[in-house]
C-alpha positions as a Python dict, from the first residue, in 0.01 Angstrom:
ca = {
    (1, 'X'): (0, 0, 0),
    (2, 'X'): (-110, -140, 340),
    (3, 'X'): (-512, -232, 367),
    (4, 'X'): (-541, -338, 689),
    (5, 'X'): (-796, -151, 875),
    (6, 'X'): (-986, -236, 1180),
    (7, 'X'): (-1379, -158, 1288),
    (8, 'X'): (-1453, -69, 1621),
    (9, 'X'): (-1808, -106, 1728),
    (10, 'X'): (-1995, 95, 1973),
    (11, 'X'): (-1898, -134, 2289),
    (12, 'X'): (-1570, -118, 2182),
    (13, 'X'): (-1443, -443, 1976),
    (14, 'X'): (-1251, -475, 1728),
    (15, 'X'): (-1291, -617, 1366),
    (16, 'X'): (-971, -622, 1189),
    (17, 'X'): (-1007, -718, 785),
    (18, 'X'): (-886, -586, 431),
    (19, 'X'): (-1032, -240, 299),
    (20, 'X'): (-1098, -91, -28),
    (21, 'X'): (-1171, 208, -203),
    (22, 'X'): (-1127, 555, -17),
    (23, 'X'): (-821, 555, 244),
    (24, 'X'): (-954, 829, 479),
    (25, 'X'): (-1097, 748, 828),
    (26, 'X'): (-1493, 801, 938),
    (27, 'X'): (-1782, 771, 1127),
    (28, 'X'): (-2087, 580, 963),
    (29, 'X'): (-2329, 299, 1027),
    (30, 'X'): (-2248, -66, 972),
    (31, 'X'): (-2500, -242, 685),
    (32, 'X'): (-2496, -640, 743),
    (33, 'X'): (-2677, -787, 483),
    (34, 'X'): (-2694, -1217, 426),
    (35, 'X'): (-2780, -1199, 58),
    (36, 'X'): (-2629, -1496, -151),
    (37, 'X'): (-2663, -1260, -491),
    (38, 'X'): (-2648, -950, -582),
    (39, 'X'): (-2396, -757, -356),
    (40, 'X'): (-2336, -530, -656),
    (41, 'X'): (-2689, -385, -559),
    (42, 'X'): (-2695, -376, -192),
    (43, 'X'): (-2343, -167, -234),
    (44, 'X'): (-2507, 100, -461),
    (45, 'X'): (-2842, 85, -320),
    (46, 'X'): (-2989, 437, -174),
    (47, 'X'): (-3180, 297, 82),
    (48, 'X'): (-2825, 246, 326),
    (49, 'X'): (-2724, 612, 261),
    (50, 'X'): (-2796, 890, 503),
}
């Protein structure tokens, strides 16, 4: 299985990295959170859904 994927932001660039989960392609909004902790939280928290 190959993970590579790439991100391309509104003005065009790229950000290439690994992915996980889902293999399908889409359109959503990019969540940058700093946190130290508790990433298991800010991945299942509501508030970043739709």
């Amino acid at each position: 299985m190959n993970n590579n994927r790439k991100i391309v932001l509104q003005d065009g660039r790229e950000l290439y990295g690994k992915s996980f989960g889902a293999e399908r392609d889409t359109v959503c909004e990019l969540v940058f959170n700093t946190s130290m902790v508790g990433y298991q939280e800010i991945v299942s928290d509501p508030s970043y859904t739709d």
